[in-house]
VEXDREN-2710 file (C-alpha; in Angstrom, 1 decimal):
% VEXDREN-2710
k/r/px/py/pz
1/UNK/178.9/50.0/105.9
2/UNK/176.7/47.5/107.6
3/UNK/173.0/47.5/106.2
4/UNK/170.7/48.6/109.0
5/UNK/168.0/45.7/110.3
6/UNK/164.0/46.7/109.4
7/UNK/163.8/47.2/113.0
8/UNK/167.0/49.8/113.4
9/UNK/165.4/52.0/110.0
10/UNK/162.1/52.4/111.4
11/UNK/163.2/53.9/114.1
12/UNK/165.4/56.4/112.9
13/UNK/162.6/57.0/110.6
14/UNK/160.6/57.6/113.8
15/UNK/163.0/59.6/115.0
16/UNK/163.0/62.3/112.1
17/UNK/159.3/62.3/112.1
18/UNK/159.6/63.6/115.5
19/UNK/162.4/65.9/115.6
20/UNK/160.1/67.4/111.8
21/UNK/156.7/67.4/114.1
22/UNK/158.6/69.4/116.9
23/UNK/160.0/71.9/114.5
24/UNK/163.7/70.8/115.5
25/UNK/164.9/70.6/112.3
26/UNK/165.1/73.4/109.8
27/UNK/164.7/72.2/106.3
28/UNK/168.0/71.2/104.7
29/UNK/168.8/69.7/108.1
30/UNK/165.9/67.3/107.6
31/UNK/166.3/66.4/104.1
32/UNK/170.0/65.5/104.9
33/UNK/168.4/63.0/107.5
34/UNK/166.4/61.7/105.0
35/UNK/169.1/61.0/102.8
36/UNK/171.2/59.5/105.1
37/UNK/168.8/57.0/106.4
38/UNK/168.8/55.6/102.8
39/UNK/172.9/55.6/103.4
40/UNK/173.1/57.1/99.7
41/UNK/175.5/59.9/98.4
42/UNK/174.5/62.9/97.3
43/UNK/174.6/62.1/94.0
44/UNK/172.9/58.9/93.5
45/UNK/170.2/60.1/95.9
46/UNK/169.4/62.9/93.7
47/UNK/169.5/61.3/90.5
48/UNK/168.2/57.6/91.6
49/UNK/165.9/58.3/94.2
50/UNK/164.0/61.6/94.2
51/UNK/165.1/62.7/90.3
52/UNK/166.9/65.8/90.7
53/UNK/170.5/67.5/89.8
54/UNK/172.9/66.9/92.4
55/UNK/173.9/70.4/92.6
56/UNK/170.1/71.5/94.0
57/UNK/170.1/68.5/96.7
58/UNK/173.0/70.3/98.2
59/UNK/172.0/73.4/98.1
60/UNK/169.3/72.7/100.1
61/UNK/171.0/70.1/102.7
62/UNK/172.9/73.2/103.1
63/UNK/169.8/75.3/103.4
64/UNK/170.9/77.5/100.4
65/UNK/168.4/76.3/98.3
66/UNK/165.4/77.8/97.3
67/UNK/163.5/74.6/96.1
68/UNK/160.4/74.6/93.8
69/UNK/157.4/72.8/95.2
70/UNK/157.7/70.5/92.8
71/UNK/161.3/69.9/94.1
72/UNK/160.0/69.6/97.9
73/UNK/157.3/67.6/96.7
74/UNK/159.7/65.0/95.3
75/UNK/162.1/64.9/98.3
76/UNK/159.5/63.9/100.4
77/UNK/157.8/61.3/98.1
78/UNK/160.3/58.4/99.4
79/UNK/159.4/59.3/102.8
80/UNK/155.7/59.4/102.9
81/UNK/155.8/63.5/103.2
82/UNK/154.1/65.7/100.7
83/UNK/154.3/69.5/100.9
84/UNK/150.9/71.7/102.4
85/UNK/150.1/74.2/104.7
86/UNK/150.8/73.0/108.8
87/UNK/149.5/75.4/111.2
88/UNK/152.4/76.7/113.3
89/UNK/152.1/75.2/116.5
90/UNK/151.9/78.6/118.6
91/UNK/149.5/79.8/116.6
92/UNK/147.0/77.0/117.0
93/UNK/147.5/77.0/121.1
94/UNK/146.7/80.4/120.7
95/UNK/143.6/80.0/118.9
96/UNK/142.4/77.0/121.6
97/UNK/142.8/79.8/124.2
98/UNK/140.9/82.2/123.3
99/UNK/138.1/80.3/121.7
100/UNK/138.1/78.5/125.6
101/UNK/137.3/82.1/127.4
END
């Protein structure tokens, strides 16, 4: 596999930023991305890079998974992400409307 430029990750790092700020992705979909910009297996991702069993990575790329905060926390670590409350995007268009009548 031909390493990607600096250029060619950051934006397909872009791009998942996007497609998680326009709710396009559920979870596991979005963690599979992550992985797969780093081009590493399951296994050594898990273990290596975010220190978790294997077995609990693929559960939640498969969105099976029910993952401990702790567990999201350190999925999202590599990529700048950490876990919070977002307000749901309808809801706060909603609120802007009525506080504009």
């Amino acid at each position: 596999m031909v390493p990607r430029t600096p250029e060619e990750t950051a934006i397909v790092k872009r791009e998942l930023m996007d497609a998680i700020e326009n709710n396009e992705l559920s979870l596991g979909e979005a963690v599979r991305r992550m992985r797969k910009i780093t081009r590493m297996n399951q296994k050594v991702y898990a273990e290596r890079i975010v220190g978790i069993a294997p077995r609990i990575l693929a559960e939640i790329e498969r969105d099976l998974g029910n993952p401990t905060l702790e567990t999201l926390d350190k999925i999202g670590r590599p990529f700048g992400y950490t876990v919070g409350f977002v307000p749901r995007q309808d809801t706060h268009r909603n609120r802007r409307q009525k506080t504009s009548k």
